[in-house]
C-alpha positions as CSV (number, residue, x, y, z in Angstrom):
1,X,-10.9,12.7,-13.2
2,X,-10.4,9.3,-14.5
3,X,-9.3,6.1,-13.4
4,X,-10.4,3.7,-10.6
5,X,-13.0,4.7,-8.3
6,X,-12.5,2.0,-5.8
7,X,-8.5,0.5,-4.8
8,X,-8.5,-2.0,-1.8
9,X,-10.5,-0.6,0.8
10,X,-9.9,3.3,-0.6
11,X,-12.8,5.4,-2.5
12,X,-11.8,8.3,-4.9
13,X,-12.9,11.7,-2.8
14,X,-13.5,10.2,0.8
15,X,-11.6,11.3,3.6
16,X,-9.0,9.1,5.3
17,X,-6.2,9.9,7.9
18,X,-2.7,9.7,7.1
19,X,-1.0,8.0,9.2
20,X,2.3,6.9,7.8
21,X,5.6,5.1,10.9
22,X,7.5,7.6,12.2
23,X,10.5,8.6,10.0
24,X,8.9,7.7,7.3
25,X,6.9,9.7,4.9
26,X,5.3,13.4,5.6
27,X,6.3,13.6,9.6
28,X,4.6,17.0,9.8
29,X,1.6,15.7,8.1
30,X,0.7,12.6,10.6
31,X,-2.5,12.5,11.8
32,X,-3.8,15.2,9.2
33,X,-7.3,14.1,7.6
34,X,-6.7,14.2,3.6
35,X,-8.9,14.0,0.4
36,X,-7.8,11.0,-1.9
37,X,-7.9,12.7,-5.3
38,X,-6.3,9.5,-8.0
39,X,-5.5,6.3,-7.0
40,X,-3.6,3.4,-8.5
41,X,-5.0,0.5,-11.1
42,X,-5.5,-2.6,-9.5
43,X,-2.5,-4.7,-8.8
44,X,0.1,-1.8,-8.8
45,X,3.1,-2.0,-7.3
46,X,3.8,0.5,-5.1
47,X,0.6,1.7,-4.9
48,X,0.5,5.6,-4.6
49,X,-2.5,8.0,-4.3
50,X,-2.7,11.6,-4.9
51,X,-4.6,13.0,-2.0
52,X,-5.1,16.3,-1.0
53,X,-4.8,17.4,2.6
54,X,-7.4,19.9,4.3
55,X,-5.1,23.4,3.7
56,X,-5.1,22.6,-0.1
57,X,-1.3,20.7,0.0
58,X,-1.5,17.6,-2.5
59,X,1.4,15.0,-1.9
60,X,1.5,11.5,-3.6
61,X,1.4,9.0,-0.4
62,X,1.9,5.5,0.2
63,X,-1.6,3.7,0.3
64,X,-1.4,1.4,2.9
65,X,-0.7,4.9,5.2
66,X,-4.3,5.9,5.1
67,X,-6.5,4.8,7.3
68,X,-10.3,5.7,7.5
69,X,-11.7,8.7,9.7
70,X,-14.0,7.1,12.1
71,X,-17.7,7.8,12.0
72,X,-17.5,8.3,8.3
73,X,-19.5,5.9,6.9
């Protein structure tokens, strides 16, 4: 794939949690650890990410609702 590897404190194919306010985003999907496949160019406005959740589902997601899994380094 091409494109960044790196946005903010996101890396291309680590696993973070998505955890976007309630009522906003994928309710169902809160919680969920995902994969982030593509990620925005630096200084993009809004800044989306493909990302690819654990049962194969890929949605386009807000950034700044993934968080990192703890214990991953």
């Amino acid at each position: 794939m091409s494109g960044p590897e790196r946005y903010r404190w996101l890396t291309r194919g680590k696993a973070y949690k998505y955890s976007a306010a309630v009522g906003k985003g994928l309710d169902e999907r809160r919680s969920q650890t995902c994969r982030v496949l593509i990620l925005p160019k630096p200084g993009r406005r809004p800044a989306n990410a493909l990302v690819r959740f654990e049962d194969g589902t890929r949605h386009i997601v807000s950034t700044w609702s993934l968080r990192p899994v703890k214990g991953q380094p």
